[in-house]
N, C-alpha and C positions, 0 to 999 in steps of 0.2 A: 504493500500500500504506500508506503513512505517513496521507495523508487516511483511508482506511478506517478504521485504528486510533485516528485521532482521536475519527472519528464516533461508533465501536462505544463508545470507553470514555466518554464521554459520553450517550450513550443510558444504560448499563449506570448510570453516575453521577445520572442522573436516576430509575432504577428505584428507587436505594438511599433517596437524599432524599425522593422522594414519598410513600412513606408515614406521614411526619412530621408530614403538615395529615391534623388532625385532621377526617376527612370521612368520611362511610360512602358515595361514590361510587364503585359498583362497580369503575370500573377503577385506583381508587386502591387499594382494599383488598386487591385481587387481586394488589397487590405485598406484600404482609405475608408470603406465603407462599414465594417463591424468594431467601430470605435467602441464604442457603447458596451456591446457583447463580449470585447476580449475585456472591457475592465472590472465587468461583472462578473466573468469567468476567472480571473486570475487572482481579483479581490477572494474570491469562494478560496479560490487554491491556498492562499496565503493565511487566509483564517482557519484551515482545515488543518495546514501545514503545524503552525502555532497549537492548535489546539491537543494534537493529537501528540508533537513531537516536540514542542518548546522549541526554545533558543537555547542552542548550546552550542559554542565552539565560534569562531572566528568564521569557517566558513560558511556555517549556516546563516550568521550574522551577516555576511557578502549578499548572499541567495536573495535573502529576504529585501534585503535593502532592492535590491537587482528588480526585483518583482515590483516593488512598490514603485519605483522609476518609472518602471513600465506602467502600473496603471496613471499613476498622474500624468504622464506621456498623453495616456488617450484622454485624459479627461480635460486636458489643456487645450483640445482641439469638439469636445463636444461642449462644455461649460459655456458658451456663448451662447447656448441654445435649448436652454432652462432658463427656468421664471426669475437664479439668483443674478442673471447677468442684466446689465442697463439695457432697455430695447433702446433700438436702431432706425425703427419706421415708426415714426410719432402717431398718434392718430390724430383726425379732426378736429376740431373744436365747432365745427359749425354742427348746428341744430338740425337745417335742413341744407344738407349740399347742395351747391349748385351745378356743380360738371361733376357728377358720382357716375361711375360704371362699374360693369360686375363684369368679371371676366372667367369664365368657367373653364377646367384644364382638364383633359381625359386622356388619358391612354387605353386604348379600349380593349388593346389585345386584339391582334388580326381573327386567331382563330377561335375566339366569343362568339358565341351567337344571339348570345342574349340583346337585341338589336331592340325589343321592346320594353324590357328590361331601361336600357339606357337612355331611351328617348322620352317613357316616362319621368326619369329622375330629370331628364333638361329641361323638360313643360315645367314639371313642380318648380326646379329649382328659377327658370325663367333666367336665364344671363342674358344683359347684353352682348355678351363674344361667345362663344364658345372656339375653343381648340381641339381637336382630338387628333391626338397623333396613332399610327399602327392601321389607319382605318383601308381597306381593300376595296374590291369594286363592289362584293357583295355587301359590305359596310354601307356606303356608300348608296348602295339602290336600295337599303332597307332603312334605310335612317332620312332620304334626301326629302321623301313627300311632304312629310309633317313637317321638318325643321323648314323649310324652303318656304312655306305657308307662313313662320315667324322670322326668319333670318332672310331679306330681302338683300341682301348681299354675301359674297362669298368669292374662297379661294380652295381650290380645290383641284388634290392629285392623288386621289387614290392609288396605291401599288400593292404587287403583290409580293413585297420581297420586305414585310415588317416596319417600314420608311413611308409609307405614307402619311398625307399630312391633308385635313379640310380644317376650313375656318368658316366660319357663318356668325354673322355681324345684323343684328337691326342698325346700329350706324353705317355712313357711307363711307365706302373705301378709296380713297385717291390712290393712282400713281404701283399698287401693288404688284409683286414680282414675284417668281417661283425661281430662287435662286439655286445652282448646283456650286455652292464653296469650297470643298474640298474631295470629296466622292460623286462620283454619278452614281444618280440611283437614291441619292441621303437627298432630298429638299431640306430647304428654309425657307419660309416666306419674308417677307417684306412688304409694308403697307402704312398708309397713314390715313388714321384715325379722324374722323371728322363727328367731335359729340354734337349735341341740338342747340348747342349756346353758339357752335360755331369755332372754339376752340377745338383745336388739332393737336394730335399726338402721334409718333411711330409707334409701331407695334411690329416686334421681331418675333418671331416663333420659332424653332431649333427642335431636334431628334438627331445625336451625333449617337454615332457606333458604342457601345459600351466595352469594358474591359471584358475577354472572353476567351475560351480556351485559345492558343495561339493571335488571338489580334488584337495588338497592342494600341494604346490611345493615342500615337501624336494624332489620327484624323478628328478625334473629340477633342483634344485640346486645339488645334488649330482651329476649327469649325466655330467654339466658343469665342476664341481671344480675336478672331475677327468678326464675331457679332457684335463683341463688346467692341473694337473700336469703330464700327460702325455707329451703333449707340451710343455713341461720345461726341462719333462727327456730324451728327444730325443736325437739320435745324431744326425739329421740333424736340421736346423733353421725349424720353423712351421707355418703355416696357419690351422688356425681353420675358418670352414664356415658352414654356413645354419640358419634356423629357428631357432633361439634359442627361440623363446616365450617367449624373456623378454625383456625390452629396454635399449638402450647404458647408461642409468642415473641411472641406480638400483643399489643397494649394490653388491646383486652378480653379476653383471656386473663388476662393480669396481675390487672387491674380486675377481674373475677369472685373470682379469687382471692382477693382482697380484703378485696371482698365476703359471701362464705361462710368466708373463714380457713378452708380446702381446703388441702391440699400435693399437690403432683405429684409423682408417684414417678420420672419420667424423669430430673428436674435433678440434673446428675453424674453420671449415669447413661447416656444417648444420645438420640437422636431417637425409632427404635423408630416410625418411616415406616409407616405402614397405607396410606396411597396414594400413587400408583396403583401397585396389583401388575403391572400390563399393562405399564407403562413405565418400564422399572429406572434412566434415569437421571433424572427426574422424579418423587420422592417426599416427600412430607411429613405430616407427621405430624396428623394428622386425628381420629381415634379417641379420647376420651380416659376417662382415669377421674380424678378429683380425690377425695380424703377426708379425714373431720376428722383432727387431729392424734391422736385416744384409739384411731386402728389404726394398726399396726405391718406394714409390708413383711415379706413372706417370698418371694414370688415376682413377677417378672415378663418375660414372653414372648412375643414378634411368633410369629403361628402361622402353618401351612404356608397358601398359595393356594390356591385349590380352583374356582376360574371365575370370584370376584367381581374388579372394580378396587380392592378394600380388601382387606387383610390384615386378619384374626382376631387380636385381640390378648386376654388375657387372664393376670390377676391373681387372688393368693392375699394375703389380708389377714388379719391377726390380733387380732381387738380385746383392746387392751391399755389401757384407763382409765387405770391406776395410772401410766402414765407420760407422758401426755400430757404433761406438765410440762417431758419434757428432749425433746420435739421441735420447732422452732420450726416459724411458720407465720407467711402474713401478715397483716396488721393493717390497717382502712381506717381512716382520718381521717374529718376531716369532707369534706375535700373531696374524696374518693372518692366518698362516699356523695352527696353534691352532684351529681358530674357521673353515679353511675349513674342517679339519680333523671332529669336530664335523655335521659341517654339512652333510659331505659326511656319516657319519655311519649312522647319524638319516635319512637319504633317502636311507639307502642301506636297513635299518630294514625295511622302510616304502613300500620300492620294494619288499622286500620277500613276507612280508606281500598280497602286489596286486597281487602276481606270483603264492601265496598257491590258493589268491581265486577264481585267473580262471582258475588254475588248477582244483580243488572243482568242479566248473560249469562246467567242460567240463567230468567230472564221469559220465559213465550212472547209471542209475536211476537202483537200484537193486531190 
């Protein structure tokens, strides 16, 4: 028993360190996101350890110290995102907003079928945006009747390969774009926002590749750290949303932020877990919305399941100009801008590279 405990809090000790080299090696990065779970698991190991076998000797005394590093390690990266840290996205003060929107985020999972399922939770919940990333063509012709009857604009690419992307808007859409950034076959859209006062906003939406047996992320961090400088160089204030498949406590989380000087509405506030709905003790927060500082919180909401492995989450934002002044946000250097520059090339070479070779596979055979 004693060997076991060793091994386990050592494994668990190497999960926490690991994602500290700086690498987009899929099975590195794929520790960014069980912060949470290795420090609950190793906190267990360390109290079991203690309990069972005491402190005795110098290098048990090493061990433990070792373990405990390790949890504070993870906790130094989830701590921003519990109720003890300051929040980040102010809320409102106004009584009744005057530019408020909802914006609803779904990943629906291509192969759900629960197409009724979903379109009743969008009536009830009534957004003005909706996003759904994963959606296909059968997605798509089951869901288009109803929403098209409330959502009098839209963007829309349904696929069959997990990447697809609609948007449906009761506001009007200027100017939008089906952008391919770094993979074909991966969209982003692009558009700007026209609420009923007449005030305009961008609106980016994103679904980059996740970390996964052999394929590593520079095409997700590259895909991200160019939507954030897009979102920087805009002229209207921005909202970036959708799947990013990476979680609010990762570097290029941070770094994007940065980046676009975006706030997150979850910090001091919770996690707010969109995956996986399947597996309640395996959740992380996945889903995101980031916006400029000149809007103001009024709402935010993890929505009911309905068939997919992501939770609908969905947000109510206020543009408020006049005060962007007393919200803070964060700021890049230069040496931010340094290493997104580097990151963004090494996933633009690594996308060409994935775009020669299924171009390659789709040659007929001479």
């Amino acid at each position: 028993m004693e060997n076991t405990l060793i091994v386990l809090g050592f494994i668990f000790t190497l999960f926490s360190f690991l994602p500290l080299i700086q690498t987009p090696l899929w099975w590195i990065r794929v520790m960014d996101f069980p912060r949470l779970h290795v420090a609950i698991f190793l906190t267990a190991i360390l109290v079991a350890y203690v309990a069972l076998y005491g402190v005795t000797g110098t290098g048990t005394i090493a061990m433990l110290v070792v373990w405990a590093l390790a949890i504070l390690n993870e906790v130094r990266y989830i701590f921003n995102f519990t109720p003890l840290a300051k929040t980040e996205a102010l809320r409102t003060m106004q009584q009744t907003p005057a530019n408020a929107f909802t914006l609803m985020i779904s990943n629906v999972r291509m192969v759900n079928t629960k197409y009724d399922s979903f379109v009743d939770l969008v009536l009830k919940e009534d957004p003005d945006m909706l996003v759904m990333n994963e959606p296909n063509e059968a997605w798509h012709d089951n869901v288009r009747e109803k929403l098209d009857k409330r959502y009098p604009y839209t963007i829309e690419k349904p696929l069959e390969n997990t990447y697809g992307m609609l948007l449906w808007s009761k506001f009007a859409l200027h100017g939008s774009e089906i952008r391919y950034l770094v993979e074909d076959g991966i969209p982003s859209f692009y558009t700007v926002v026209e609420l009923p006062s007449g005030k305009k906003f961008d609106l980016f939406t994103v679904h980059p590749q996740p970390p996964r047996l052999l394929k590593n992320t520079e095409t997700r961090e590259a895909e991200l750290l160019l939507v954030a400088k897009q979102a920087k160089g805009t002229k209207y204030p921005s909202v970036v949303a959708g799947d990013l498949n990476d979680v609010a406590w990762s570097k290029t989380t941070k770094l994007f932020k940065e980046i676009s000087g975006t706030i997150d509405p979850r910090v001091g506030r919770g996690f707010y877990n969109t995956y996986n709905a399947l597996v309640p003790l395996f959740r992380y927060p996945l889903d995101h919305v980031f916006y400029d500082p000149q809007f103001r919180l009024v709402a935010l909401r993890r929505l009911d399941k309905f068939g997919s492995d992501h939770f609908p989450i969905a947000i109510t934002l206020n543009y408020e100009p006049q005060h962007e002044n007393a919200q803070e946000h964060p700021v890049a250097d230069s040496e931010d801008h340094e290493e997104a520059n580097e990151m963004i090339q090494e996933g633009l070479e690594k996308g060409a590279e994935r775009n020669a070779e299924k171009r390659n596979n789709k040659k007929p055979a001479q």
